[in-house]
C-alpha positions, -999 to 999 in steps of 0.1 A, spaced: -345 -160 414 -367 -133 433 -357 -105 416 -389 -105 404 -405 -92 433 -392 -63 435 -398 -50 402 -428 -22 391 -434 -7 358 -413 20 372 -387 12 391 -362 -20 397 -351 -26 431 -335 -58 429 -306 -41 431 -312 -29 471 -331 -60 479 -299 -81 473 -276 -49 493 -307 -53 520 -301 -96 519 -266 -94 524 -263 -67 553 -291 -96 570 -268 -122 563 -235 -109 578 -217 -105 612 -227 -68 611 -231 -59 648 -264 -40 645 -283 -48 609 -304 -15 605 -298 9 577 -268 26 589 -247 -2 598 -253 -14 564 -242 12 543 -211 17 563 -203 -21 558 -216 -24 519 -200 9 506 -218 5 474 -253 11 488 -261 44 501 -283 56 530 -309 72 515 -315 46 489 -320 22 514 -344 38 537 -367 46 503 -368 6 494 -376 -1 529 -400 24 536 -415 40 505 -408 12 474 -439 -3 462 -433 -38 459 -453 -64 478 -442 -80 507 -474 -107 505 -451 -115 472 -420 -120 488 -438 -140 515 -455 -162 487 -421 -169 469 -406 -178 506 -436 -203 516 -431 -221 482 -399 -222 484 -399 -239 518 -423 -263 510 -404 -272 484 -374 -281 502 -385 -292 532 -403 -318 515 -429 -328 534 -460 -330 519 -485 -331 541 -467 -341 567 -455 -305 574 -471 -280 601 -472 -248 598 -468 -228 635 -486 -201 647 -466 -175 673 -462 -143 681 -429 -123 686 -424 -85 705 -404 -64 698 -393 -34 720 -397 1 709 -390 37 725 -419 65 719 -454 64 705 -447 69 667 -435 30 653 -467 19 638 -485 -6 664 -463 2 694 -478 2 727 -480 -12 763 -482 -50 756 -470 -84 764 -433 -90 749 -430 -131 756 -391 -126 750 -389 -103 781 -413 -117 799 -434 -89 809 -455 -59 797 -439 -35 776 -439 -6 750 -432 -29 718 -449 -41 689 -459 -72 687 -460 -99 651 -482 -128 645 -460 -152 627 -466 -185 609 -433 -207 602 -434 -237 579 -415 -272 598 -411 -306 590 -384 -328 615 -359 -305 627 -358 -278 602 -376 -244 598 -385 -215 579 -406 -182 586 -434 -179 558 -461 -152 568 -461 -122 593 -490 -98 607 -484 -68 623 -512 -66 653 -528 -30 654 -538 -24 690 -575 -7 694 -559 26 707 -546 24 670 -573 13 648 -598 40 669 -571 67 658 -575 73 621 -550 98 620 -528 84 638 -531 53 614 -527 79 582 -495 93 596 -482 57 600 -493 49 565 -517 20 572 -537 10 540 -572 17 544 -583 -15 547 -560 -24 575 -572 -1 598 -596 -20 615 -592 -37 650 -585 -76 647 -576 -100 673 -543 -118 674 -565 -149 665 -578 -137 633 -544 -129 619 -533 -163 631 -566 -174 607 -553 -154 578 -520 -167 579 -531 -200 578 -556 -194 551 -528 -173 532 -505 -208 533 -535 -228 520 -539 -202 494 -505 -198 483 -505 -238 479 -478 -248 506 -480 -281 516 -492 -291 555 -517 -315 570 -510 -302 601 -514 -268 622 -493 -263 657 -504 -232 683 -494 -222 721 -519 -215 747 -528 -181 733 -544 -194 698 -554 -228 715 -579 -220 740 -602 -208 714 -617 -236 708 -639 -219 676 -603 -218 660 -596 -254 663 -627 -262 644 -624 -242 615 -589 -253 611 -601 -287 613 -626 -276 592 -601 -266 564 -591 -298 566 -564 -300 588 -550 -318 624 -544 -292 649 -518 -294 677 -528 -269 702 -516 -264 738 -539 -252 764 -539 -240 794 -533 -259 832 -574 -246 839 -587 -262 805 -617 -282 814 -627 -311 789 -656 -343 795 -636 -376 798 -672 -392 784 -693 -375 757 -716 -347 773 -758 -353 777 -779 -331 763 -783 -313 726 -771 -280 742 -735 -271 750 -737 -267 791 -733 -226 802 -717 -240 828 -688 -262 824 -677 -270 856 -711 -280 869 -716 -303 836 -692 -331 848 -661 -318 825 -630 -317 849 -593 -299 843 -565 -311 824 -541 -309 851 -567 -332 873 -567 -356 844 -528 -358 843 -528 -366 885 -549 -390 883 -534 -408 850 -495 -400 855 -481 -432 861 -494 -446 831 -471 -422 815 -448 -433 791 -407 -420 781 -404 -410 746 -373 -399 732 -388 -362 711 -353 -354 693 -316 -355 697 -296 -319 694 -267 -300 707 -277 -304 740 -281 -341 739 -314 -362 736 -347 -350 749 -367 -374 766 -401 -369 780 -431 -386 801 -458 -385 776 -495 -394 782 -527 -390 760 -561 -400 762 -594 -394 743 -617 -362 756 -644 -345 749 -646 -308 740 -676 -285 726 -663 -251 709 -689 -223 714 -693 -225 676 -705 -262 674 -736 -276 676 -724 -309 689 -695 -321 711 -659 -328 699 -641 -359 705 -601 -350 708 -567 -362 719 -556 -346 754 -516 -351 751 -497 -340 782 -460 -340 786 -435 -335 811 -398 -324 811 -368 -337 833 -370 -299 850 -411 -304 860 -427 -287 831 -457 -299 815 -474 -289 788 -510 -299 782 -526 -300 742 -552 -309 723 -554 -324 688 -578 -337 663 -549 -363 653 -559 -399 641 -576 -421 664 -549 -447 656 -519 -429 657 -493 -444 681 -479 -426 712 -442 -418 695 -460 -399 671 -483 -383 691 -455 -368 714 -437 -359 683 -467 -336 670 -468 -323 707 -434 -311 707 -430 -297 670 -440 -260 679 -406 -262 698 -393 -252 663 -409 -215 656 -393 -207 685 -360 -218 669 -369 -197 639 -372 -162 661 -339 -172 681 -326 -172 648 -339 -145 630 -331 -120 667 -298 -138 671 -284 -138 636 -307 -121 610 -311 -83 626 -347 -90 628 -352 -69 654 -326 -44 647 -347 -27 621 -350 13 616 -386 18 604 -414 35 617 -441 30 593 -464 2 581 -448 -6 545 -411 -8 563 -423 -28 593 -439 -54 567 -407 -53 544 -383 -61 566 -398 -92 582 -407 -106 545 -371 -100 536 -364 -113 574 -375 -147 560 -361 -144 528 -331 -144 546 -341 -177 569 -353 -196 535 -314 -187 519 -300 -197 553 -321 -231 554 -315 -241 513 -276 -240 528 -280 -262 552 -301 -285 537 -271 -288 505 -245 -296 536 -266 -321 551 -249 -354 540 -211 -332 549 -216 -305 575 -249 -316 589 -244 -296 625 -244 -267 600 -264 -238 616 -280 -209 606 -247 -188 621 -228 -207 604 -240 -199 571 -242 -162 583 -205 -165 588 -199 -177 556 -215 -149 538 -195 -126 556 -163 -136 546 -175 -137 509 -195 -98 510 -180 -85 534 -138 -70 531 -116 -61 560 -114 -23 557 -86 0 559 -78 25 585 -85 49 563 -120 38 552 -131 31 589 -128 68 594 -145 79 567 -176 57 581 -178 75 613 -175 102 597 -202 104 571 -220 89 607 -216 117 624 -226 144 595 -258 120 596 -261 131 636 -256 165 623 -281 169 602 -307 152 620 -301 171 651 -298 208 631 -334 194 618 -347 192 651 -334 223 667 -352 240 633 -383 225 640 -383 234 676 -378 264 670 -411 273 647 -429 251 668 -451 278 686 -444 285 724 -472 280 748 -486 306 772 -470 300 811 -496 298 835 -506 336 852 
């Protein structure tokens, strides 16, 4: 069905995208290249790395069959949203294209990793990745060597924010014709407030959390000029709005999961905002929630004016479900486990990342009406059993052993190049 994809005028390879699928889609310990050739004995090593790294096919292709795909069988119409997120991931060294001393949200701290921009396609409680960009820090982009040796195309080696890939993914789902009314952000995308309005501007509703400090006018803002001061313009904090108004908060019930139901107290009320970018003020929904443990989240949205509170906290809660999508996709997909240093191969792997998450989902959909606690490990398991054979004593052995002639070499390799490297002068 995506064969397609990964065919040239040259070359066909179909073939190591479906090896490539199935090593994603199994109980493989690690999923990087090694651990899949010595699990699929018909693939070999050096095959794989070339389809990951050096193959020519597109993974804007892959992505484009993925985001139909999903649209498709999620069903939603416009009444899908497509998420915006980021995901780290840790890395050793300075050589993996990207890597450097950033933010990784999954460990909580700053660290050497790259870092994604994602977008995920939702509707109720299911899921699916449908676009990735890889964020090129400036120490990168002002490098152009540095970028060369990590084979960045030319015309990705300029600096862009996080927000402008978050832009381009959600004008690449417009222009691959996936269906959404609806776009849903954290904190990071959402305080930038000349975002909001060219996504409203594409015609759609934004969900968009914000920050504890974002101030907003409870009554439109005097004056044909946005204020250069905020605070001193009468516009107060979120946080101060959901004091004063928190016991008219109401208990909506968001979903029901593993872990039971999840209620919240849910409040919203009609604000003002001005982006930077607008000649004229904004009127918005503020919706604030908070959780049995204390948390609260604060958003805004360009929703209806009419639409009821249920639905409201619905929206508010929805991004809840990219997150689902990178537990997934680190817990059961090797998304994080790959073996690629380069541009191409870092850009392969996620697209066939949510190739992988789109197979997973179709499943789960089809066992609905029978098995509908069927999870994304579940169908993972089931794979397994199908690709992947018990092996013998004998055939075990031979996998560590062809593992450790791959040690060999690579270490024989470096001692070679150590030693033409040329020896620098000691100190007199």
């Amino acid at each position: 069905m995506i064969a397609h994809v990964f065919r040239t005028r040259t070359r066909d390879a179909s073939s190591q995208a479906r090896a490539y699928l199935s090593g994603l889609l199994s109980r493989i310990q690690r999923k990087n290249m090694e651990r899949m050739c010595e699990s699929l004995p018909a693939i070999k090593h050096q095959d794989m790395q070339q389809f990951l790294s050096d193959s020519p096919w597109e993974a804007a292709a892959l992505w484009k069959w993925t985001g139909q795909e999903a649209s498709r069988v999620l069903g939603g119409g416009r009444e899908n949203m497509l998420l915006i997120d980021e995901s780290g991931f840790a890395k050793k060294g300075t050589k993996s294209v990207g890597v450097g001393r950033q933010y990784n949200g999954r460990l909580g701290k700053v660290d050497n990793c790259q870092l994604g921009v994602f977008s995920a396609l939702t509707h109720g409680n299911r899921v699916a990745l449908v676009g990735a960009r890889l964020f090129m820090p400036e120490a990168w982009t002002q490098d152009k060597k540095r970028m060369v040796e990590a084979g960045v195309p030319k015309e990705q080696q300029v600096y862009r924010t996080r927000n402008e890939l978050a832009w381009e993914l959600i004008e690449e789902a417009q222009n691959n014709g996936l269906e959404f009314g609806w776009a849903g952000m954290d904190a990071a995308y959402g305080r930038d407030q000349s975002l909001l309005l060219k996504i409203a501007g594409a015609g759609l509703y934004f969900v968009a959390d914000v920050d504890v400090n974002q101030f907003v006018w409870k009554d439109c803002p005097e004056g044909t000029v946005r204020p250069s001061k905020i605070e001193a313009s009468g516009a107060v904090r979120v946080d101060a709005l959901w004091q004063e108004s928190r016991q008219r908060a109401t208990e909506q019930t968001l979903r029901t999961g593993e872990n039971g139901t999840l209620k919240v107290r849910f409040w919203s009320q009609r604000v003002w905002i001005w982006p930077p970018t607008s000649e004229i003020p904004v009127q918005v929904w503020l919706l604030v929630s908070e959780r049995s443990d204390g948390e609260v989240k604060y958003s805004l949205s360009n929703a209806p004016e009419d639409m009821s509170q249920a639905e409201l906290a619905a929206r508010h809660a929805q991004r809840f479900f990219i997150e689902r999508a990178f537990q997934d996709g680190k817990t059961e997909l090797g998304m994080g486990q790959y073996q690629a240093r380069k541009w191409r191969a870092w850009h392969h792997h996620m697209a066939l990342v949510g190739a992988a998450m789109m197979f997973a989902l179709k499943e789960r959909v089809a066992a609905a009406t029978t098995s509908p606690l069927t999870s994304v490990r579940d169908v993972v398991e089931m794979v397994s059993w199908y690709f992947l054979k018990p092996r013998t004593s004998e055939e075990v052995a031979a996998a560590i052993q062809k593992r450790h002639e791959r040690r060999r070499r690579v270490s024989e390799s470096k001692a070679r190049r150590m030693r033409k490297a040329p020896v620098s002068k000691l100190p007199q």
